[in-house]
C-alpha positions in Angstrom: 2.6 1.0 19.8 1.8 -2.6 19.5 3.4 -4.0 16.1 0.0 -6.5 14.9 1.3 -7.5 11.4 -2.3 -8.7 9.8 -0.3 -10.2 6.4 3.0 -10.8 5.6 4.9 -11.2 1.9 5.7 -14.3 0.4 8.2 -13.5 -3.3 6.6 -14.7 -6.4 10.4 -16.1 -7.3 8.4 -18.1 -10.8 7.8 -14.6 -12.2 10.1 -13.8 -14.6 11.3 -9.9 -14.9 12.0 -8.5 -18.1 15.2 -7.3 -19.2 16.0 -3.3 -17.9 16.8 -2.5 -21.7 13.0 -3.9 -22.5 11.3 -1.3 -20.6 10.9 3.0 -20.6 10.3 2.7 -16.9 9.5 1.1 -13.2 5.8 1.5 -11.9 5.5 1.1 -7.9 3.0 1.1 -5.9 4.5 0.2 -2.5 7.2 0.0 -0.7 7.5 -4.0 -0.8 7.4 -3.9 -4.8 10.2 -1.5 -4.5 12.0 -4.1 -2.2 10.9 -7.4 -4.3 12.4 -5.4 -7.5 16.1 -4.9 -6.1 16.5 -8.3 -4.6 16.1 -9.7 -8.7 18.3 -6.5 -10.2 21.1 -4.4 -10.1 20.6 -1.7 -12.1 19.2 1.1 -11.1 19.1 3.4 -14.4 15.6 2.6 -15.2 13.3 6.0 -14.0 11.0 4.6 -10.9 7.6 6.1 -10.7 6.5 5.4 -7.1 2.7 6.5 -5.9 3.9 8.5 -2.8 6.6 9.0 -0.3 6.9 6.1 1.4 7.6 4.1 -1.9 10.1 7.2 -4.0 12.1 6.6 -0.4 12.1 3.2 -0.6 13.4 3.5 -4.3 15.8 6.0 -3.5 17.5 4.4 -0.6 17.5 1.2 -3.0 19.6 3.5 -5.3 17.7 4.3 -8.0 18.9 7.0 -9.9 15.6 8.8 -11.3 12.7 9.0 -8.7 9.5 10.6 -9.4 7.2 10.6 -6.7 3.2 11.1 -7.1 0.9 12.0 -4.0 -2.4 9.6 -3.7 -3.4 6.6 -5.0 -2.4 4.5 -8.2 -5.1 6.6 -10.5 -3.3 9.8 -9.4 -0.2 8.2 -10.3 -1.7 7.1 -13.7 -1.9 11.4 -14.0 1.3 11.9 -12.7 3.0 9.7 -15.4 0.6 11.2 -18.1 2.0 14.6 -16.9 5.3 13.9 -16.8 6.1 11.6 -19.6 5.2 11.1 -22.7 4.5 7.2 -24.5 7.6 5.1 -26.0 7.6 1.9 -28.2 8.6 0.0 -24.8 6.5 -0.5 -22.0 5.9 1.0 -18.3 7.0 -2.2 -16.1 4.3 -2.0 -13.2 5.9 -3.8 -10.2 3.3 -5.0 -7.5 1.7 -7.9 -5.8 -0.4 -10.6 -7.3 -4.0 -8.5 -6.2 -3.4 -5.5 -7.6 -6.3 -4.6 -9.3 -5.3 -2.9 -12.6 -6.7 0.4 -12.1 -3.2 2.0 -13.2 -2.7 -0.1 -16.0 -6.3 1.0 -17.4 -5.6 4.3 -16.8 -2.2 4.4 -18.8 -3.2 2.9 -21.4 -6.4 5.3 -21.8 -3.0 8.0 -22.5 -1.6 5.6 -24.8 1.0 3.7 -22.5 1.7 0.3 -23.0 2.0 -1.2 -19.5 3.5 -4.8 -18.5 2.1 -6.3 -14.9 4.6 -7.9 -12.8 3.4 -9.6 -9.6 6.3 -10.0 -7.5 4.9 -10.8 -4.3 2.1 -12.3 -2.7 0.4 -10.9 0.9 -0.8 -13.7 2.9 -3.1 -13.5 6.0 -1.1 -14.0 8.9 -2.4 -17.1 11.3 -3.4 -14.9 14.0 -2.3 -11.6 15.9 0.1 -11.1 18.7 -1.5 -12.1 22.3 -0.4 -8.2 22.9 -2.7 -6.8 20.4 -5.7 -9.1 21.6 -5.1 -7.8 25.0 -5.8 -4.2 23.7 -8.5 -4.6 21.6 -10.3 -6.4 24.4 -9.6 -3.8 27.5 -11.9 -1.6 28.5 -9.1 1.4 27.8 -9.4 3.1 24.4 -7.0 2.0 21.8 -6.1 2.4 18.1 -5.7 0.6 15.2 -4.2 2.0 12.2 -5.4 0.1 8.5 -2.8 0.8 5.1 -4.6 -0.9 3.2 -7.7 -2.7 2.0 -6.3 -6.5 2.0 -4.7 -5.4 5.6 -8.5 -4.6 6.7 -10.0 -7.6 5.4 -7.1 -9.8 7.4 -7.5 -8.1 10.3 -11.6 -8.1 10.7 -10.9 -11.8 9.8 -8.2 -12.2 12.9 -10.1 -9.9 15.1 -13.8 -11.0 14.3 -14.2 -12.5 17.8 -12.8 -9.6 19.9 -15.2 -6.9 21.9 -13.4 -3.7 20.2 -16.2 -1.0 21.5 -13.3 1.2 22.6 -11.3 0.9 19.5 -11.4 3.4 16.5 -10.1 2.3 13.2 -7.9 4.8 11.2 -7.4 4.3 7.8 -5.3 5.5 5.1 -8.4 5.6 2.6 -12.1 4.7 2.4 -11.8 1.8 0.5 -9.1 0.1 3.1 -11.7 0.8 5.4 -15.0 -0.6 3.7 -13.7 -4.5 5.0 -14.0 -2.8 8.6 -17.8 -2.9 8.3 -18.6 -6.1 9.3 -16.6 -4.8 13.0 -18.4 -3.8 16.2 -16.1 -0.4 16.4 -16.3 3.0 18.1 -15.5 4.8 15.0 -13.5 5.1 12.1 -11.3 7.5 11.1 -10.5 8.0 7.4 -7.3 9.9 6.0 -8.1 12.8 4.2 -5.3 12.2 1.7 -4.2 8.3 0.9 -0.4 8.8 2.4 1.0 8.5 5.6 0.9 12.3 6.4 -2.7 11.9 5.9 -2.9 8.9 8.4 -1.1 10.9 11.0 -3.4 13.7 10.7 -6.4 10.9 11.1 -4.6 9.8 14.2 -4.6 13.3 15.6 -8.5 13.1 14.9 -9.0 10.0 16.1 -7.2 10.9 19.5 -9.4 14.2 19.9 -12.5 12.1 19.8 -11.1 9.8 22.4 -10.1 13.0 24.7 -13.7 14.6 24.1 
C-alpha cells in the first residue's frame, strides 16, 4: 500500500459551537467531524449519531457515551435518526466540513427535526502526490487506487490528470465519489456495493479478480 493523501484538513477554529445543553444530539458524518468535535469539547453526554462504522468508532474511542451507528450514506442516516428518535424543542447539531451538501439536513427536517450545520473543517487539495504513488500509476504493472469520497476523486483526477493510468482500476466507496473519475483514462472502476468500508473491501476483492482474469 502506497499512502497518496489527495486532501488534507485544515479546522475551521472561527466557527463557534454551540453550548452541549443547546442541542438533543451530535450528527457525524465522518470520522474527522468526530475528531474536529473533541478537540473544541469535553463532554461527551450528548447522543452521537454517526453514518457508519468507521465514524460510531471514532466517537466511541473519543468517549462518547451514546453511539448510534447507521449503515450508508447521510440520507440513510436521515432514516436512521427518524427511526430511532423522535423531534425535541432543541436542535440535531450536524458536525461536518464546510462542503457538505445538506442532503441530511433536508431530510430531517422533512420528519420535523430542527437541524443546526456546523462546519468544522475544511478539505483542501493537497499540492501534489507522493513521487511513490506517480511511480505506480505510471508502471506498466497493474495497480489500485482506492477513492472515499467524491472531493477525494475530484483532487486526485486533478493531481493525476497527466499520468498514463491504463493499468489502474479505480475502487470507490460509492458512485457518486466516482463520477469525478470520468474525465481519467482508467482500466475500470470498481464501485462498492454498499457506501462503507466493508463494501470497499469487497470492491477490492472484485477489482483484484479482474486483474487475475
Amino acid at each position: 500500500p502506497i499512502p497518496a493523501p489527495a486532501l488534507y484538513i485544515e479546522t475551521n477554529t472561527s466557527e463557534e459551537v454551540p453550548h452541549h445543553s443547546d442541542v438533543s444530539g451530535l450528527v457525524f458524518t465522518s470520522a474527522n467531524g468526530v475528531r474536529c468535535y473533541v478537540n473544541r469539547t469535553n463532554y461527551f453526554e450528548t447522543p452521537a449519531w454517526c453514518v457508519g462504522p468507521a465514524t460510531a468508532k471514532a466517537a466511541r474511542d473519543s468517549g462518547f457515551k451514546t453511539v448510534h451507528e447507521s449503515s450508508g450514506n447521510a440520507v440513510d442516516l436521515a432514516n436512521y435518526i427518524a427511526n430511532h428518535a423522535v423531534p425535541t424543542d432543541k436542535p440535531l447539531l450536524h458536525v461536518a466540513n464546510d462542503a457538505a451538501k445538506g442532503d441530511l439536513k433536508r431530510e430531517l427536517e422533512k420528519f420535523g427535526f430542527a437541524v443546526e450545520f456546523c462546519p468544522l473543517y475544511h478539505m483542501r487539495q493537497s499540492e501534489s502526490l507522493p513521487a511513490a504513488a506517480i511511480e505506480a500509476l505510471e508502471s506498466d504493472l497493474p495497480a489500485l487506487v482506492l477513492i472515499h469520497s467524491a472531493k477525494g476523486a475530484e483532487a486526485f483526477a486533478a493531481l493525476a490528470k497527466n499520468c498514463a493510468m491504463n493499468q489502474v482500476i479505480a475502487v470507490s466507496i460509492s458512485k457518486q465519489a466516482a463520477n469525478p473519475l470520468t474525465s481519467l483514462d482508467l482500466k475500470a472502476v470498481i464501485v462498492a456495493t454498499a457506501p462503507n468500508e466493508d463494501g470497499l473491501f469487497g470492491a477490492i476483492n472484485d477489482a483484484i479478480a479482474i486483474l487475475s482474469a
